[in-house]
C-alpha beads as a LAMMPS data file, in Angstrom:
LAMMPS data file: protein, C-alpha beads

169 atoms
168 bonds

1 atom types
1 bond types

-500.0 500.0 xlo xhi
-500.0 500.0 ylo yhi
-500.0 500.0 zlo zhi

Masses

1 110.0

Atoms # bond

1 1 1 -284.771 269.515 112.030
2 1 1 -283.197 271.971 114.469
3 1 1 -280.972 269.052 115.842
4 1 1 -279.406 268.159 112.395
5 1 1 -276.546 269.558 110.828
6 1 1 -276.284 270.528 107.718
7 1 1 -273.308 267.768 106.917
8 1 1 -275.078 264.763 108.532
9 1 1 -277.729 264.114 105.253
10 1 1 -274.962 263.871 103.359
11 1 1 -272.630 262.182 105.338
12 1 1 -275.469 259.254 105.235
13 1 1 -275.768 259.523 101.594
14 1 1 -272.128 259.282 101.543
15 1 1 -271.906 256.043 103.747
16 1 1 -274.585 254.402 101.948
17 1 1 -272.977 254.757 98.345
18 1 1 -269.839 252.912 100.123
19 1 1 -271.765 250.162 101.548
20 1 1 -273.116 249.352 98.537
21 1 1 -270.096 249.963 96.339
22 1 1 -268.191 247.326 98.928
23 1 1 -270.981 245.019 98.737
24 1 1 -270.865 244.805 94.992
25 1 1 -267.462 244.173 94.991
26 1 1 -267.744 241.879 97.504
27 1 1 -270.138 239.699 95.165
28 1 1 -267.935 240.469 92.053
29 1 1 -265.404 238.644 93.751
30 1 1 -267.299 235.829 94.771
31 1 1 -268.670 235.509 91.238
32 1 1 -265.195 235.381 90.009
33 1 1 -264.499 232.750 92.555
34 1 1 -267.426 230.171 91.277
35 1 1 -266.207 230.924 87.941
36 1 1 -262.569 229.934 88.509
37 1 1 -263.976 226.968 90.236
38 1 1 -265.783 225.635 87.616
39 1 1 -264.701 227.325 84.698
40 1 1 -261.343 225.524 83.024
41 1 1 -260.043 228.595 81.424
42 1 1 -259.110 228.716 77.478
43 1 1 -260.275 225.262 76.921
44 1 1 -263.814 222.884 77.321
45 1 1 -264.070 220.756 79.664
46 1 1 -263.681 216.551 79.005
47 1 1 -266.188 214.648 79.124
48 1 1 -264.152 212.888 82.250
49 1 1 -263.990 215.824 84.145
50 1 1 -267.699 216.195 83.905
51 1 1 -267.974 212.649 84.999
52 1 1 -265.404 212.760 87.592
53 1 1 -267.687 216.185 89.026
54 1 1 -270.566 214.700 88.567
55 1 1 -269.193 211.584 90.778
56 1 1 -268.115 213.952 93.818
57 1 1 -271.480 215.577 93.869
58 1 1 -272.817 211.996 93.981
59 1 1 -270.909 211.290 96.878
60 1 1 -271.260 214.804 98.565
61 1 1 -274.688 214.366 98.766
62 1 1 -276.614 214.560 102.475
63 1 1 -279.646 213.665 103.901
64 1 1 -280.688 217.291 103.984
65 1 1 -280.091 217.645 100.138
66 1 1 -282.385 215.470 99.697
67 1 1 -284.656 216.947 102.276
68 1 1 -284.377 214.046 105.247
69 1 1 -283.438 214.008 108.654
70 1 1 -280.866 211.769 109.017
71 1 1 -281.759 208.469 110.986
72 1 1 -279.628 206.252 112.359
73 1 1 -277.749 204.374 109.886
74 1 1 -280.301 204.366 107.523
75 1 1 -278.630 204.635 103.750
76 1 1 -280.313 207.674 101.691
77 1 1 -278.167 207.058 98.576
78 1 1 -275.822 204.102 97.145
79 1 1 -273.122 204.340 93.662
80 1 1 -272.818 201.138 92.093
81 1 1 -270.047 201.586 89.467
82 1 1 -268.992 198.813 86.789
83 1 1 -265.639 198.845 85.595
84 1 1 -265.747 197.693 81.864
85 1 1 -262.877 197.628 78.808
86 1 1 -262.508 201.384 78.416
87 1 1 -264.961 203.095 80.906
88 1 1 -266.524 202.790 83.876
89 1 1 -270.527 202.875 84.487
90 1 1 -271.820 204.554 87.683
91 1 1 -275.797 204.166 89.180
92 1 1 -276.441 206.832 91.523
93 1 1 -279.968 206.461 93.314
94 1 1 -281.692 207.811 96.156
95 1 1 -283.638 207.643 98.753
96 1 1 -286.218 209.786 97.522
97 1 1 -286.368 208.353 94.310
98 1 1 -283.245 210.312 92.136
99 1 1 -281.837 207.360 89.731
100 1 1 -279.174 209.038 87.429
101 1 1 -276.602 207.348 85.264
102 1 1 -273.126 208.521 83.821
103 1 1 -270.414 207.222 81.733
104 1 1 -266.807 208.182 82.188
105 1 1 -266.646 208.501 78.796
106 1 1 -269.288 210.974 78.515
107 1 1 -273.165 210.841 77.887
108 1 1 -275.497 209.484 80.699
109 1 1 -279.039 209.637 81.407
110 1 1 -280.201 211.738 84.349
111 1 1 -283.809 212.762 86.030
112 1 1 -284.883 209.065 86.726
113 1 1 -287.354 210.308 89.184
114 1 1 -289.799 211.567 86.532
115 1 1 -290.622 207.726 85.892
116 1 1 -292.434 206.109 88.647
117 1 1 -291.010 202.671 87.361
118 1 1 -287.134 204.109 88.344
119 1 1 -288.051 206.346 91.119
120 1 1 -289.623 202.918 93.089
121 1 1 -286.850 200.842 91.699
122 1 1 -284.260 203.696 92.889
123 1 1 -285.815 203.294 96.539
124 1 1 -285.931 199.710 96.365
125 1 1 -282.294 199.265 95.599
126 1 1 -281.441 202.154 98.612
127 1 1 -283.513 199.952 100.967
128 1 1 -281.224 196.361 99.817
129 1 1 -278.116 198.651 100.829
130 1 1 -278.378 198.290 104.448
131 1 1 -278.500 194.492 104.410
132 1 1 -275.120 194.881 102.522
133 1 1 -273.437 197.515 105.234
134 1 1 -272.705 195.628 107.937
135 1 1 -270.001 193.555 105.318
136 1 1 -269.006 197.340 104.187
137 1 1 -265.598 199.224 105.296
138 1 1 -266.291 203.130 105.949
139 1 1 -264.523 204.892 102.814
140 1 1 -261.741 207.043 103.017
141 1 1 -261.013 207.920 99.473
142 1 1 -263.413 207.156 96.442
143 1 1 -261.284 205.075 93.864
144 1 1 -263.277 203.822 90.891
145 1 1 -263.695 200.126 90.767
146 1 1 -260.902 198.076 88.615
147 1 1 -261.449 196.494 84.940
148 1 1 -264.527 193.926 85.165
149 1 1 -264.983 194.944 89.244
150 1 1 -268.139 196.211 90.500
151 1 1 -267.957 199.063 93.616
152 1 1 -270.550 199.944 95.667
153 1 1 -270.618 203.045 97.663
154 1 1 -273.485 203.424 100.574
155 1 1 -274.110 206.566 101.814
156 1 1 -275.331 207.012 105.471
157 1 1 -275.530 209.972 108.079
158 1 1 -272.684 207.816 109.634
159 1 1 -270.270 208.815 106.297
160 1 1 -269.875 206.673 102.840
161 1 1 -269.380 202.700 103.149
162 1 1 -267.670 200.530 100.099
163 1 1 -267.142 197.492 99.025
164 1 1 -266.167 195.788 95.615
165 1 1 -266.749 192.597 94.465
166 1 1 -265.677 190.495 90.580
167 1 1 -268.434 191.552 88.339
168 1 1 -268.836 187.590 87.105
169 1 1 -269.589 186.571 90.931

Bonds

1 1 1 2
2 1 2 3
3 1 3 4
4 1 4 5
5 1 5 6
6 1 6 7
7 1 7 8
8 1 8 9
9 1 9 10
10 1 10 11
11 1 11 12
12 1 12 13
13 1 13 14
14 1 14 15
15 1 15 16
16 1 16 17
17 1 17 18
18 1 18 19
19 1 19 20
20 1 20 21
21 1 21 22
22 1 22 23
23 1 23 24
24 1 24 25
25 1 25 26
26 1 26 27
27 1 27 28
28 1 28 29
29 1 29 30
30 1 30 31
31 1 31 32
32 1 32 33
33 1 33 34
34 1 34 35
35 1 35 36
36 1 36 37
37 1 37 38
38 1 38 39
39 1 39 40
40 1 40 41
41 1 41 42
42 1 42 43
43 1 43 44
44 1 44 45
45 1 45 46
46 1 46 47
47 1 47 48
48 1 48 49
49 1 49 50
50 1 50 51
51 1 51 52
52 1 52 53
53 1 53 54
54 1 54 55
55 1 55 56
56 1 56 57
57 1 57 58
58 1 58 59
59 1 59 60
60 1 60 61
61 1 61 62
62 1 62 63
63 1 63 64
64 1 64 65
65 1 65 66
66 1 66 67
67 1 67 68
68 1 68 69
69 1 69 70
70 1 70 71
71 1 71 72
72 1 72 73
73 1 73 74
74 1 74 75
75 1 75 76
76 1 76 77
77 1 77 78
78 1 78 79
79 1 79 80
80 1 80 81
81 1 81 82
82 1 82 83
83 1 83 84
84 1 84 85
85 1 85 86
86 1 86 87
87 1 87 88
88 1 88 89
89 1 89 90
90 1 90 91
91 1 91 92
92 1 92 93
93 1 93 94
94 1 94 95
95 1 95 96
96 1 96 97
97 1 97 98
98 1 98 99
99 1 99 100
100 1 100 101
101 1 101 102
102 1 102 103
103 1 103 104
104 1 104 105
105 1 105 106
106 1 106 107
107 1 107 108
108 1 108 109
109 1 109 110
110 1 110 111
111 1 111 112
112 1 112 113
113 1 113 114
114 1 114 115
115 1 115 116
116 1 116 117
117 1 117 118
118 1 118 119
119 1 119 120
120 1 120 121
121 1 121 122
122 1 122 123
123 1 123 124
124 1 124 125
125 1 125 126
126 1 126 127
127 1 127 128
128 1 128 129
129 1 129 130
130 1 130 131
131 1 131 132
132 1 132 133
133 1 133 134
134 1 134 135
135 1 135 136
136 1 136 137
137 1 137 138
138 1 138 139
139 1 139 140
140 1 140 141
141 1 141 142
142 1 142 143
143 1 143 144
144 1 144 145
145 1 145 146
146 1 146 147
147 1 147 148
148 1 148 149
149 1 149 150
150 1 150 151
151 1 151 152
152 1 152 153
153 1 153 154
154 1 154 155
155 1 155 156
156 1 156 157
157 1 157 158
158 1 158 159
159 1 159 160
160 1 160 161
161 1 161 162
162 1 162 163
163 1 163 164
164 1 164 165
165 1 165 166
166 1 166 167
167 1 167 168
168 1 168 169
């Protein structure tokens, strides 16, 4: 204790109290930042807005969300989205058995994978996507499929492949 100066205990104290003042801040801000994100100030948000997020997450998703490695071209999740009169129907599935379902108009049904009858059906329908890829175009943008069209969107470590077809054929 001979070594120490009066000063330096406090001086520590002192530099510790800032540290973690800054790094509160720091996650204030950050907070704030999600919030503003997500949040649509002053007003709820539609229920196409909700769809429309719910879509991009959809599509976002990656082999390690879903806790894969990524293999080749192997698809590990496909959209198929119906355009009908005033809405639009999306199927999301995936490779480890997800199956969710959402209406641009609201509403939707998600958590498929708690029913073994969906969660094999989900993989099944993943697996028929890459006998459907090679006759797919890599996607650039995401538009939703036109009145009475079907799209499908295949997603693969390679990016997200589409096509879209009559819904009659």
């Amino acid at each position: 204790m001979e070594n120490i100066h009066p000063l330096q205990p406090l001086a520590v104290i002192v530099l510790i109290v800032i540290f973690l003042y800054i790094r509160r801040r720091q996650k204030q801000k950050a907070e704030a930042e999600v919030q503003a994100t997500f949040a649509k100030p002053n007003r709820a948000r539609t229920a196409e807005e909700i769809y429309m997020d719910m879509r991009r997450q959809a599509l976002a998703t990656t082999p390690q969300n879903l806790g894969r490695d990524p293999k080749g071209t192997e698809p590990y999740g496909l959209l198929m989205e119906m355009g009908i009169q005033i809405s639009v129907v999306t199927l999301v599935c995936f490779v480890d058995g997800d199956a969710n379902v959402y209406y641009k108009t609201g509403g939707g049904m998600i958590g498929g994978s708690h029913h073994e009858s969906v969660r094999q059906a989900a993989k099944a329908f993943v697996a028929l996507a890459s006998k459907a890829l090679p006759k797919m175009v890599k996607a650039t943008d995401y538009p939703l499929p036109g009145m009475d069209k079907v799209r499908f969107y295949v997603l693969t470590p390679q990016g997200v492949f589409t096509t879209e077809t009559n819904r009659q054929t």
